[in-house]
N, CA, C and O atoms as a CHARMM CRD file, in Angstrom:
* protein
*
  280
    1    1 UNK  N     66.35400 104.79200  34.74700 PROA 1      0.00000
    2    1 UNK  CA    66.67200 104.98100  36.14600 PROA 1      0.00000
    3    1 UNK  C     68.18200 105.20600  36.27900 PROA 1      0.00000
    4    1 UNK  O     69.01500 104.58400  35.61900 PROA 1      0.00000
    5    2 UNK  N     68.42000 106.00200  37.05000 PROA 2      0.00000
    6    2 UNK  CA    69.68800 106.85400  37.14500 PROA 2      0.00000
    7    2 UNK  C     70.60300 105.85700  38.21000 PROA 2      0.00000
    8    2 UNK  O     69.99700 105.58600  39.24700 PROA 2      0.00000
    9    3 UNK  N     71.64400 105.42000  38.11700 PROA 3      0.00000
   10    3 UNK  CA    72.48600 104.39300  38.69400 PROA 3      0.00000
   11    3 UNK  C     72.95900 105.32300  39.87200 PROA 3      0.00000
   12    3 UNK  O     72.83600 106.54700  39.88200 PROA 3      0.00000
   13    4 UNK  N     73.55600 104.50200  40.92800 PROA 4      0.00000
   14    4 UNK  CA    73.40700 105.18200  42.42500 PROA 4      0.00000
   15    4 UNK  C     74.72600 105.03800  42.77900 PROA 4      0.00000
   16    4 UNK  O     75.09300 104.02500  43.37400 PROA 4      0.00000
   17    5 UNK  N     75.64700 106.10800  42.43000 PROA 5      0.00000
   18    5 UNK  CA    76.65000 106.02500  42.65600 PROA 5      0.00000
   19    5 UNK  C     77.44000 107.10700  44.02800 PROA 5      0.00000
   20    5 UNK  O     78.57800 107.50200  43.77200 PROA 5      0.00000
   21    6 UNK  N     76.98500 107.42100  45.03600 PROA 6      0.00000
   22    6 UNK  CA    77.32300 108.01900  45.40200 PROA 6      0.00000
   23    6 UNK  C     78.66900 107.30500  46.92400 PROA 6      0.00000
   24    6 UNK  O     79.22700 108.04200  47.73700 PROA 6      0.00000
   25    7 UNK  N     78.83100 105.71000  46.84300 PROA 7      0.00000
   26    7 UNK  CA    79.85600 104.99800  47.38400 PROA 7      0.00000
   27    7 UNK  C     80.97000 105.11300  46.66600 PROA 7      0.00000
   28    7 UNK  O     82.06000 104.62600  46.96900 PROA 7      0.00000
   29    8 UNK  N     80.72200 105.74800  45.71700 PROA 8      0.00000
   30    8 UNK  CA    82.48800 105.38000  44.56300 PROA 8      0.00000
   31    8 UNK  C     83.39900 106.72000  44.89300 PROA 8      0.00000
   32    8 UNK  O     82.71700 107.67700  45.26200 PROA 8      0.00000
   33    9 UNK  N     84.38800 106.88200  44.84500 PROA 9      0.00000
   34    9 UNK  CA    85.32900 108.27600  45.59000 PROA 9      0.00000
   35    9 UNK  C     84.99000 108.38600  46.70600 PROA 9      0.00000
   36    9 UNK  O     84.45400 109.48500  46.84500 PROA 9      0.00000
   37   10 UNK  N     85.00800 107.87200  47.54100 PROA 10     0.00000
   38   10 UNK  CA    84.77700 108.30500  49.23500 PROA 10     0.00000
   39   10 UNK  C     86.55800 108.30100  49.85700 PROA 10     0.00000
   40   10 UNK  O     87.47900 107.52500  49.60500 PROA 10     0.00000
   41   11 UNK  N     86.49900 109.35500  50.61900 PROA 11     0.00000
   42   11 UNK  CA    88.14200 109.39900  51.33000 PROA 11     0.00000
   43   11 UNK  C     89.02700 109.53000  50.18200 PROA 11     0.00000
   44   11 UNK  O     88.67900 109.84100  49.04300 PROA 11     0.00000
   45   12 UNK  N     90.44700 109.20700  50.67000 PROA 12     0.00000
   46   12 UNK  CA    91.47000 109.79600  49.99000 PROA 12     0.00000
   47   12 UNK  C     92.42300 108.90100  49.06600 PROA 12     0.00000
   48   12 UNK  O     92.82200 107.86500  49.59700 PROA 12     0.00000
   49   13 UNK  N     92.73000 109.08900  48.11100 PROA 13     0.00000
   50   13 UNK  CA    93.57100 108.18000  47.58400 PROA 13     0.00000
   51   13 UNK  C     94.97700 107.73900  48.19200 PROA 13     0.00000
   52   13 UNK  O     95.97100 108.43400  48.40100 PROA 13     0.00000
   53   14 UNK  N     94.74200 106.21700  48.44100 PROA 14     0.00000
   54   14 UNK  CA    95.72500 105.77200  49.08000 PROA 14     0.00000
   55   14 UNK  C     97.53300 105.93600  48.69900 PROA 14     0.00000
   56   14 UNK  O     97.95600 105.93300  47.54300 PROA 14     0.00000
   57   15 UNK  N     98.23500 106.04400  49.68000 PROA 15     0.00000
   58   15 UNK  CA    99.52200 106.19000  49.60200 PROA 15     0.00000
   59   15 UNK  C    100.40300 104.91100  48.65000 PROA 15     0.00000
   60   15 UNK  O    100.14100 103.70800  48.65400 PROA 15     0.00000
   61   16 UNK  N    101.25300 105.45800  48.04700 PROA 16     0.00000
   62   16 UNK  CA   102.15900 104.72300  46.69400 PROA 16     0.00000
   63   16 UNK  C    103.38900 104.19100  47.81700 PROA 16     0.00000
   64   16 UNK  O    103.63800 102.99000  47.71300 PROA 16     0.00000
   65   17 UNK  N    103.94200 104.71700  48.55300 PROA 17     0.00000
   66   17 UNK  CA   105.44200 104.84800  48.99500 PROA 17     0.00000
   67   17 UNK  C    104.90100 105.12300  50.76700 PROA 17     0.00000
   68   17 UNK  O    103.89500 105.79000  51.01000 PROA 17     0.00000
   69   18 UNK  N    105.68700 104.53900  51.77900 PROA 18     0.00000
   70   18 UNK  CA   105.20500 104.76400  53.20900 PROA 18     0.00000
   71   18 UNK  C    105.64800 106.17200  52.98100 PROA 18     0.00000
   72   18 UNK  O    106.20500 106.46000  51.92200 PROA 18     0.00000
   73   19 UNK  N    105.33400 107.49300  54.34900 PROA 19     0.00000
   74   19 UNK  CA   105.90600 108.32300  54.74800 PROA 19     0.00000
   75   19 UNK  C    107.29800 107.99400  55.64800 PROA 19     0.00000
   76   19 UNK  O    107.50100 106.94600  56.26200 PROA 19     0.00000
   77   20 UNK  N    108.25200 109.21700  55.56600 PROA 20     0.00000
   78   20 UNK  CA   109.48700 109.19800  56.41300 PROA 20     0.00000
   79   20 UNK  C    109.57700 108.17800  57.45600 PROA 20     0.00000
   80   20 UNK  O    110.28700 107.18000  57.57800 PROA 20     0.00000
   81   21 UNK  N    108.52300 108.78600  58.28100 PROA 21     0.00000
   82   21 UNK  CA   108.79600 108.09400  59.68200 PROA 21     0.00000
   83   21 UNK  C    108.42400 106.37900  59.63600 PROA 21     0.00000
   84   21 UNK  O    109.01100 105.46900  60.22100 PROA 21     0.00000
   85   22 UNK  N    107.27000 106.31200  58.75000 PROA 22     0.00000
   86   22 UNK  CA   107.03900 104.72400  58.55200 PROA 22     0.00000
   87   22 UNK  C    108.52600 103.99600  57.83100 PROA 22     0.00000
   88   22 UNK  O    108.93800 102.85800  58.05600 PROA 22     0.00000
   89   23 UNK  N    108.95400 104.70400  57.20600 PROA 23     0.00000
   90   23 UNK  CA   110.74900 104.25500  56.37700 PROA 23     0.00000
   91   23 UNK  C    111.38500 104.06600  57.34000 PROA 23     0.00000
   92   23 UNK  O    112.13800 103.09300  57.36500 PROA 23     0.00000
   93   24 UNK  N    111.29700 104.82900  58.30500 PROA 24     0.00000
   94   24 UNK  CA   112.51800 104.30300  59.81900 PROA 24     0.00000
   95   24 UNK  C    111.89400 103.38100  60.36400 PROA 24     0.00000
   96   24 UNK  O    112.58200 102.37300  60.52300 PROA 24     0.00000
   97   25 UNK  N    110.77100 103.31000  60.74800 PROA 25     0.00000
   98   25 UNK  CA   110.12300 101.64300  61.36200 PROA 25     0.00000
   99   25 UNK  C    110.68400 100.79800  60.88700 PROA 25     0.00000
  100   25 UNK  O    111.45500 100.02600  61.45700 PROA 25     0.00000
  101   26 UNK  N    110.27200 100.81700  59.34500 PROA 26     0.00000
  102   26 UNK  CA   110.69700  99.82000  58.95600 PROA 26     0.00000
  103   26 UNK  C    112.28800  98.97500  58.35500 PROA 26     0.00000
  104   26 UNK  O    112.52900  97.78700  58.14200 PROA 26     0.00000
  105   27 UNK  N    113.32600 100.49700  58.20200 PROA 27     0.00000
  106   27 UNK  CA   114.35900  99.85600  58.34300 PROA 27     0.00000
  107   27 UNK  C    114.67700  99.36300  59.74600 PROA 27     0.00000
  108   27 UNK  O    115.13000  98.23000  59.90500 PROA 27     0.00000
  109   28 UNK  N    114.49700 100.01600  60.56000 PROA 28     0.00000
  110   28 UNK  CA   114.86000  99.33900  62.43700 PROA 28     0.00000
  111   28 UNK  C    114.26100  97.98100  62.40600 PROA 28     0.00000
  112   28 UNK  O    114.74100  97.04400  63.04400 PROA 28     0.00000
  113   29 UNK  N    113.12700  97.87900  61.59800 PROA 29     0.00000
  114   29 UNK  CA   113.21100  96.20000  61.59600 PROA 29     0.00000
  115   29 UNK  C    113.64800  95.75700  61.24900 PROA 29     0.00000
  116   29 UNK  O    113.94200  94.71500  61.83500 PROA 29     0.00000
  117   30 UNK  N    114.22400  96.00900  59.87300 PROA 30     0.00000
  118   30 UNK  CA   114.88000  95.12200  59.22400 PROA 30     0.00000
  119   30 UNK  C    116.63900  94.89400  59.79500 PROA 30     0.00000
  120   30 UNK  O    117.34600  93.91500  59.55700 PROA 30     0.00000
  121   31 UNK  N    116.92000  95.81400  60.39100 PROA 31     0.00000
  122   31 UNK  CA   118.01000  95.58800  61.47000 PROA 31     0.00000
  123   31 UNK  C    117.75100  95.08500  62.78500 PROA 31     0.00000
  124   31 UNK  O    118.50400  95.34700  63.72300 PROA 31     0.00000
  125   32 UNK  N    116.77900  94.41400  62.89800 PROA 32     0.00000
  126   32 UNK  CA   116.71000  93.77900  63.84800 PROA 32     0.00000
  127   32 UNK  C    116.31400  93.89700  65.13600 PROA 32     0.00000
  128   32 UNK  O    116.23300  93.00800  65.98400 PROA 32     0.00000
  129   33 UNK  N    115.96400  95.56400  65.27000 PROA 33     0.00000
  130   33 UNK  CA   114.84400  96.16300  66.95300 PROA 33     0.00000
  131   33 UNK  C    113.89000  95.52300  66.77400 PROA 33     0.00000
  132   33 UNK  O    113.47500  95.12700  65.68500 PROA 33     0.00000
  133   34 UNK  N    113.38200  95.32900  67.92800 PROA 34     0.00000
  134   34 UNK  CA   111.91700  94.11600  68.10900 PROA 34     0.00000
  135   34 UNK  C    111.02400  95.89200  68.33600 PROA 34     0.00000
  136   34 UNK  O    111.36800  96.95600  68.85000 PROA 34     0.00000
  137   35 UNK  N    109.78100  95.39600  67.63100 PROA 35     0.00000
  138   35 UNK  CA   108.38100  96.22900  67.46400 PROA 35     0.00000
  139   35 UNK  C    108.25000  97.11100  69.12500 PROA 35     0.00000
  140   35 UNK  O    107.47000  98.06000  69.20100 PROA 35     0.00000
  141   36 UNK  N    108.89400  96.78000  70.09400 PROA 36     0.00000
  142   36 UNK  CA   108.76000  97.17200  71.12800 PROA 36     0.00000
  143   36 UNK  C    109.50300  98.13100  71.28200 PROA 36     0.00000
  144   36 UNK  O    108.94200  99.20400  71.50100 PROA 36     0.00000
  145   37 UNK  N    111.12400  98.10900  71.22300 PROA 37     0.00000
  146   37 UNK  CA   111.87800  99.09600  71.38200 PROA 37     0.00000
  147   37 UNK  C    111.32400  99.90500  70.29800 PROA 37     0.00000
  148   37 UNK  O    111.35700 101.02800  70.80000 PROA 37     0.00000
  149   38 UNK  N    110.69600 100.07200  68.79500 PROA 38     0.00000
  150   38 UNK  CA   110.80300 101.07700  68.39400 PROA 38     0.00000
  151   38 UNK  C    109.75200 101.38500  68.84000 PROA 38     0.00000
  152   38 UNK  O    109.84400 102.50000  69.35400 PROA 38     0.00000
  153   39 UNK  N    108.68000 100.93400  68.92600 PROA 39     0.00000
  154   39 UNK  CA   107.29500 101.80400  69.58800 PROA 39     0.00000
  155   39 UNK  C    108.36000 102.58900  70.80500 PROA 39     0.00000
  156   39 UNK  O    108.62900 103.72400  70.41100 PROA 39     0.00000
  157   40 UNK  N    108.84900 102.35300  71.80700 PROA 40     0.00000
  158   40 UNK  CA   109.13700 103.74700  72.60800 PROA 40     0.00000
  159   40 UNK  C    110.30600 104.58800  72.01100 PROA 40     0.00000
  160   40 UNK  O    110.85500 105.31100  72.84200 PROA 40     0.00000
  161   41 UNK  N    110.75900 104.63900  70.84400 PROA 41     0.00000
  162   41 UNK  CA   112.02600 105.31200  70.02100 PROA 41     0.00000
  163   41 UNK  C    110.62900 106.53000  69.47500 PROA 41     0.00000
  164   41 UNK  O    110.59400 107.72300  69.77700 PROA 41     0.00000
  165   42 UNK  N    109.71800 105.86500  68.72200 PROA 42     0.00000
  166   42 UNK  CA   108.64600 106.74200  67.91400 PROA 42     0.00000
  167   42 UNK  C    107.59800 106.84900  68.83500 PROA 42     0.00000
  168   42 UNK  O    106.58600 107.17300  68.21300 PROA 42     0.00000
  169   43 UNK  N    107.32700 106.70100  70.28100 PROA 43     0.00000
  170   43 UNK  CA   105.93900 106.82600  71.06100 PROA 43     0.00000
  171   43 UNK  C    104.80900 106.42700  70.34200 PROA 43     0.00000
  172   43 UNK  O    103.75800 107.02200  70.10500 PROA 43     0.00000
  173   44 UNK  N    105.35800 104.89900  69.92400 PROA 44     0.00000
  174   44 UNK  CA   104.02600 104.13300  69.75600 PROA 44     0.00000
  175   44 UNK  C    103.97100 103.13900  69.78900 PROA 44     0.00000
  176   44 UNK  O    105.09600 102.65700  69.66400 PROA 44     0.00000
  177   45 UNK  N    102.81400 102.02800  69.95900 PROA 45     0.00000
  178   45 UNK  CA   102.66600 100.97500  70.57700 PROA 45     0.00000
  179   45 UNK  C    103.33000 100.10600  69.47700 PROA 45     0.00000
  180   45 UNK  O    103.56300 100.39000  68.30200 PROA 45     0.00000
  181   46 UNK  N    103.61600  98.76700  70.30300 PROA 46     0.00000
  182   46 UNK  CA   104.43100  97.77800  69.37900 PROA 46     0.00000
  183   46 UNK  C    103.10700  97.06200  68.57500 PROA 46     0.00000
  184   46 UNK  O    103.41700  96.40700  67.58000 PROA 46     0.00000
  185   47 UNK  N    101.72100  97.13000  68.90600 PROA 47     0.00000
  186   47 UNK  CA   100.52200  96.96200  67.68400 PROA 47     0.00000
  187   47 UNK  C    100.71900  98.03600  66.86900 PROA 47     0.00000
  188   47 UNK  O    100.41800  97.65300  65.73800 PROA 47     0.00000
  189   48 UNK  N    101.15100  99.46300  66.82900 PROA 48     0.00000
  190   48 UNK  CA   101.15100 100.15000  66.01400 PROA 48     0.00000
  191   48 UNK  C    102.00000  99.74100  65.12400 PROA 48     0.00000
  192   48 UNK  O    101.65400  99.53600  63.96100 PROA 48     0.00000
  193   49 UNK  N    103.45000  99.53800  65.63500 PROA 49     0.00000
  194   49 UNK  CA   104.62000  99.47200  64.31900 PROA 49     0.00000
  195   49 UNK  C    103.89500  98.05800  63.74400 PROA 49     0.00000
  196   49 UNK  O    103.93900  98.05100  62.51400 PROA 49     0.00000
  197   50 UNK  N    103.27100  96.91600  64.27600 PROA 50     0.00000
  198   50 UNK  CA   102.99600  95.66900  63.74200 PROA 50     0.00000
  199   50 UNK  C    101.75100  96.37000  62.72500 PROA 50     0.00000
  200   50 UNK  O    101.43700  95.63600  61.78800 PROA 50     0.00000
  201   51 UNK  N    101.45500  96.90100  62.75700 PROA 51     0.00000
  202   51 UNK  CA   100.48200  97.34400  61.50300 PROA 51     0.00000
  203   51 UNK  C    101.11500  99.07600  60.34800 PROA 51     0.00000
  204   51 UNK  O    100.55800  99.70200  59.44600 PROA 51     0.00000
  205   52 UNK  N    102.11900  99.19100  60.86400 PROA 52     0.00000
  206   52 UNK  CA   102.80900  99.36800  59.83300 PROA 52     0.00000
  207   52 UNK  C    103.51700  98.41300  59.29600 PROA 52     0.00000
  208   52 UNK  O    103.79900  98.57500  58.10900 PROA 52     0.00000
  209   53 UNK  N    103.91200  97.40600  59.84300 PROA 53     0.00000
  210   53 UNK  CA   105.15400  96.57000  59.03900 PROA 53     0.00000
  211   53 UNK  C    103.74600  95.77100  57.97400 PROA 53     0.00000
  212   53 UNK  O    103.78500  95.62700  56.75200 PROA 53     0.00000
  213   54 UNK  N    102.95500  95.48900  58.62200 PROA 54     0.00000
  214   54 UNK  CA   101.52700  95.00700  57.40900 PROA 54     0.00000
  215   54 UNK  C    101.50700  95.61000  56.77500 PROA 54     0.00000
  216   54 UNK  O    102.47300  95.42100  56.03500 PROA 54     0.00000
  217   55 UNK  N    100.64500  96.81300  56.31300 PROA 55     0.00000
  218   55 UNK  CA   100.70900  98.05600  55.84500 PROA 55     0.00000
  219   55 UNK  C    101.36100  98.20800  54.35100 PROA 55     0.00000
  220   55 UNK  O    100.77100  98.38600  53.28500 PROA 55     0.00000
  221   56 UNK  N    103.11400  98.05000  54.67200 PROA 56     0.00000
  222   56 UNK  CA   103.94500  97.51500  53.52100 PROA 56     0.00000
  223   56 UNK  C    104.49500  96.92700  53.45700 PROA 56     0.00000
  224   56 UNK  O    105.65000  97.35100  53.49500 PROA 56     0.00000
  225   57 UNK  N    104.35300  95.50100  53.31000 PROA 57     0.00000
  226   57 UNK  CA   105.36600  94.23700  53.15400 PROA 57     0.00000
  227   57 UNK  C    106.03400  94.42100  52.19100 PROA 57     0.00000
  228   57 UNK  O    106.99600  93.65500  52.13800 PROA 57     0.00000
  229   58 UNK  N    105.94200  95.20500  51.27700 PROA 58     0.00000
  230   58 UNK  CA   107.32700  95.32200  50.15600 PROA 58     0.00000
  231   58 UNK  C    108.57700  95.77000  50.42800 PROA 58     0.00000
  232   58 UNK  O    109.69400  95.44700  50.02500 PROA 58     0.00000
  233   59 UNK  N    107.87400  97.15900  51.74000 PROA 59     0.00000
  234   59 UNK  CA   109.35900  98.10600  51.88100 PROA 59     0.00000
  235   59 UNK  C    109.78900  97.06800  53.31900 PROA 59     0.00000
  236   59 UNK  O    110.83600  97.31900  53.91600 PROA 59     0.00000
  237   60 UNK  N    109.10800  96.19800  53.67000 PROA 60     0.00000
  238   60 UNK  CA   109.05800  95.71900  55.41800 PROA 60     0.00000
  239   60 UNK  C    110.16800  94.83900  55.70200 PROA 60     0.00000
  240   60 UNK  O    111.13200  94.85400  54.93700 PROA 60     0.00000
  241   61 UNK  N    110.14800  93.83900  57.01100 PROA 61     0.00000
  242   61 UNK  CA   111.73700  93.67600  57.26200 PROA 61     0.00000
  243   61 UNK  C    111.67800  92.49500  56.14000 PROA 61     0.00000
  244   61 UNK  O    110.63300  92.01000  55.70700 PROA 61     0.00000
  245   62 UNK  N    113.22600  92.05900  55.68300 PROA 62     0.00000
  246   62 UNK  CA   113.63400  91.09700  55.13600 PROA 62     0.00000
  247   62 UNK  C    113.22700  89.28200  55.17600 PROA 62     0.00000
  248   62 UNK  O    114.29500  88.89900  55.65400 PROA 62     0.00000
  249   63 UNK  N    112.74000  88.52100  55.06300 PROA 63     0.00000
  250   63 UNK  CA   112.75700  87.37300  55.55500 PROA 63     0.00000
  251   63 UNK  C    113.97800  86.66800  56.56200 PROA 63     0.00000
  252   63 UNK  O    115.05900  87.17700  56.26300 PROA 63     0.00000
  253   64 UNK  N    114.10600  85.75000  57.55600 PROA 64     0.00000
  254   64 UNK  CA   115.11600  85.37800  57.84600 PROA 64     0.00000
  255   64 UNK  C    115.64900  84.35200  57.51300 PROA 64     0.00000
  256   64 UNK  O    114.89700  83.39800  57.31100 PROA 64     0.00000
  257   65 UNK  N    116.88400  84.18800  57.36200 PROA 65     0.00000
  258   65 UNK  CA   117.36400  82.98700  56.97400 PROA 65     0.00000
  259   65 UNK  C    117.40900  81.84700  57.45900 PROA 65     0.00000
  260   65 UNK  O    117.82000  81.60600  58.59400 PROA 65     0.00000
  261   66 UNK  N    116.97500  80.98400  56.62400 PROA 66     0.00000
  262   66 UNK  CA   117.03500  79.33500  57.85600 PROA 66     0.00000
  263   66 UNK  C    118.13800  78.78000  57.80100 PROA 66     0.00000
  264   66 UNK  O    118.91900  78.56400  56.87400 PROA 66     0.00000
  265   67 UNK  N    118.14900  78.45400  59.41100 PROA 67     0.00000
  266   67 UNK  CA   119.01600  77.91600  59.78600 PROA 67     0.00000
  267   67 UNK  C    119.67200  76.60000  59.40300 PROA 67     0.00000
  268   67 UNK  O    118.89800  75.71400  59.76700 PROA 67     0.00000
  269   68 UNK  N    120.64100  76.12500  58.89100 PROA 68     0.00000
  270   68 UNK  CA   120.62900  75.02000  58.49500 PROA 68     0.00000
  271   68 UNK  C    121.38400  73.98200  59.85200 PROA 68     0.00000
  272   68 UNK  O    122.17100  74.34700  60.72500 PROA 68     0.00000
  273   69 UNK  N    120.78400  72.59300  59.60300 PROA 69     0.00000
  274   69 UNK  CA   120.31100  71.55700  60.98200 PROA 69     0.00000
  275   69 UNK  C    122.06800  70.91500  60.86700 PROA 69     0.00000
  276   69 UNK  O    122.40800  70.38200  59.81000 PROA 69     0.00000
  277   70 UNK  N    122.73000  70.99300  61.63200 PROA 70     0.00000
  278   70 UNK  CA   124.50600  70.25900  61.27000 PROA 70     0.00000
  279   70 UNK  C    124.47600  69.10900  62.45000 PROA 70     0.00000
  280   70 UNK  O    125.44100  68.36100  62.60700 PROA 70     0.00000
C-alpha cells in the first residue's frame, strides 16, 4: 500500500531574513516608536507590527534594561 503523502510541500518555503519594510518596523522599535506610531508611518495596524515583531524575535526590538531600585 502506497503511503499518502500528498500534505508534505504544501505553500511556500518560509522566509530566512524579514523583507525591507519588516527591517524598518523593526528597527523603529528598537528605537523606541510604540507599535502605534509605526502602524500609521507604514498604514498598518499596531496588531500588525505586533505580529511582525513575533514573527522575528531575533532581528526584533532589544530587551530593556532594568532599572536598578537606589
Amino acid at each position: 500500500m502506497k503511503k499518502d503523502r500528498r500534505h508534505e510541500n504544501l505553500g511556500r518555503a518560509a522566509n530566512m531574513v524579514p523583507n525591507e519594510r519588516d527591517l524598518h518596523v523593526l528597527n523603529a522599535l528598537k528605537n523606541g516608536y510604540s507599535q502605534a506610531e509605526i502602524g500609521r508611518v507604514y498604514g498598518m495596524s499596531r496588531q500588525y507590527v505586533h505580529a511582525i515583531k513575533k514573527r522575528w524575535p531575533k532581528f526584533g526590538a532589544m530587551a530593556k534594561p532594568k532599572l536598578k531600585k537606589t
